[in-house]
N, C-alpha and C positions, 0 to 999 in steps of 0.2 A: 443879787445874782451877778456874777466876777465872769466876764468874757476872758478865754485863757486863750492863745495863738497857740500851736503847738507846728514848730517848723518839721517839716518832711523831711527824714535823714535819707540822704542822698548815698545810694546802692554804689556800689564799683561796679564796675566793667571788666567784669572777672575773662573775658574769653578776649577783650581788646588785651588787656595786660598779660596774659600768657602767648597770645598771638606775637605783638611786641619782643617779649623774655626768648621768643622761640629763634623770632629775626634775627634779634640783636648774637644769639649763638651762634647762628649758623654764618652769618656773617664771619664773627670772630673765628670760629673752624676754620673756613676758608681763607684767610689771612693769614693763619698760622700754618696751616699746610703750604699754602704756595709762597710764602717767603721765609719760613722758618725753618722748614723740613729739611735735613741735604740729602742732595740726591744724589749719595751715598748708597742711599737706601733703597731704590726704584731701580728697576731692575730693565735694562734699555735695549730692546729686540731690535737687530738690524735684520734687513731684509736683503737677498744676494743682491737684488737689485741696485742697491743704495751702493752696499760695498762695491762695484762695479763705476759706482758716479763718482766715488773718492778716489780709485785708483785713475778715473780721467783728471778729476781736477790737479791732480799733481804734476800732471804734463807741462812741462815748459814750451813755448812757443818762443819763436826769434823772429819777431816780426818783419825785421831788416833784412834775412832770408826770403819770408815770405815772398812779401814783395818785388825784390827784384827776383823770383820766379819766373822761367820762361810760360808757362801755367796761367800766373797769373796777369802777366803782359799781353797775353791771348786774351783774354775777359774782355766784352765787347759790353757798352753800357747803352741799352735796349731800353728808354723810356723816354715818352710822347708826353707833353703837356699839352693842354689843350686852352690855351689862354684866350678866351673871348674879346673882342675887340670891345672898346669902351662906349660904343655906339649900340653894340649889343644888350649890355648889362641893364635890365630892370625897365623901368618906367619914369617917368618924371614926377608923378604923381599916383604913388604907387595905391593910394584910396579910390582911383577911377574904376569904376567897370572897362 
């Protein structure tokens, strides 16, 4: 009487491999549209809004005017700090109760 081993054929993993096949697409789509595609093609909606923001940014400014402004010579500068004296600040041992 002859003991025979008979090894266990090992199944795929049919649902990891098509999950995998699915990633790896959608990745490549997305790589190829956002760096391959021209956007030639893509059709570009401005808003009046917008158009309004281009026609400010074109304004030139003459800051050397600005400035010496009677306007701006008037501008009074209106701010308090309030710097704690060093005696104030914290504790010595700031773990104490």
């Amino acid at each position: 009487m002859a003991i025979t081993f008979e090894e266990e054929k090992k199944r795929m993993n049919w649902p990891m491999i098509i999950s995998v096949i699915f990633i790896l697409t959608l990745i490549a789509t997305s790589i190829i549209y956002l760096f391959f595609i021209s956007p030639e093609k893509t059709e570009v909606l401005v808003s009046p809004k917008l158009q309004n923001i281009s026609e400010v940014s074109k304004v030139a400014l003459n800051f050397d005017q600005l400035t010496s402004s009677e306007a701006f010579k008037n501008l009074k500068e209106i701010v308090v700090f309030n710097i704690p004296s060093s005696e104030n600040i914290g504790k010595a041992n700031p773990f104490l109760p």
